[in-house]
N, C-alpha and C positions, 0 to 999 in steps of 0.2 A: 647669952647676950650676943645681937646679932652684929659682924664687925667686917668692915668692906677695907680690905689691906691692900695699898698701893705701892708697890717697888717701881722704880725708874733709875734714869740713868739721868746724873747729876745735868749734864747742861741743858735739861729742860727746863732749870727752872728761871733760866733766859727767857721761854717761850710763852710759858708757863706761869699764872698766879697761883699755885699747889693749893694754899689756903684759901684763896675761891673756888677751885672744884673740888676741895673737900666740904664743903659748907655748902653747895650743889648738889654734888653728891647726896650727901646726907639728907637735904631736901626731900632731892626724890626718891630714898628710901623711904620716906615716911609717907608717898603716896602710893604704895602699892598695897592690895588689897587683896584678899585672897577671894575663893569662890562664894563667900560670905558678905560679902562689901565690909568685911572687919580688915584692920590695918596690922599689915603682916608687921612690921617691925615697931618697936615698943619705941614711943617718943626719946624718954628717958635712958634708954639703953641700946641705941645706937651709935656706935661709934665707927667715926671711920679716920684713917691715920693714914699717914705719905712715909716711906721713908725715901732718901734718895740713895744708891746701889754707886759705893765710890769705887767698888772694884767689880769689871763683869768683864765676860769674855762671849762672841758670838761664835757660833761654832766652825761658819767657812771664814772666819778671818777679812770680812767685808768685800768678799768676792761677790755677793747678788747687790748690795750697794754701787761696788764702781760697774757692774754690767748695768742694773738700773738706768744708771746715770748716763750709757750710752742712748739709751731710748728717749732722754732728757732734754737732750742736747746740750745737757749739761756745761758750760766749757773750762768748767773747774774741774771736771773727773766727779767719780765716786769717793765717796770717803767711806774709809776703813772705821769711821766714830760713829757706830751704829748709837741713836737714842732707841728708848721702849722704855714701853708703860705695862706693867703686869698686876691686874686685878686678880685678887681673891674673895669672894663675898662666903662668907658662912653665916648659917640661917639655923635655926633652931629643927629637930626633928620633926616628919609629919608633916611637911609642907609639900603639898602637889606638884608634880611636875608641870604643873601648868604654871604654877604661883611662883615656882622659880623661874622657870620661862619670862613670866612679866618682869620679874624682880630684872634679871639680867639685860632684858629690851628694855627696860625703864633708865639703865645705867648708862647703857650703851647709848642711848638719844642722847644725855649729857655731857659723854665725850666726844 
């Protein structure tokens, strides 16, 4: 069962309708095709899930954030409150490196 798992960090979902770009998502996994014009992910058995990440840590402690934020002009600073969004798609065996290629540019147009 093919399944496209989304981790983030909690205050996107300020930004963010989560439950429309999972149902987007989802969409456009059901238009990829392999090198057969047959439909790489099964209607009925795809699923894709959000969860949000109440505890993370980035590794420089928001130091490329506040530097960022000088090239911004920021005049708030950088902020140390990194968001991200972390996709994982798995796909059944025997799919082309090409067919994942589309799969991943096809996700990627939706976010």
């Amino acid at each position: 069962m093919p399944h496209l798992v989304i981790l983030y960090t909690g205050q996107l979902d300020v930004e963010t309708n989560m439950k429309v770009l999972c149902r987007d998502l989802a969409d456009a996994m059901l238009t990829v095709l392999d090198e057969s014009d047959k439909q790489v992910f099964p209607t009925g058995g795809t699923r894709v899930l959000a969860y949000p990440a109440p505890h993370y840590a980035v590794a420089d402690g928001g130091a490329a954030g506040r530097k960022a934020a000088q090239f911004d002009n920021n005049p708030h600073g950088g902020s140390e409150d990194y968001a991200f969004v972390y996709l994982n798609v798995r796909m059944g065996k025997g799919r082309s490196e090409a067919t994942q290629k589309r799969a991943g540019d096809i996700l990627v147009e939706v976010t």
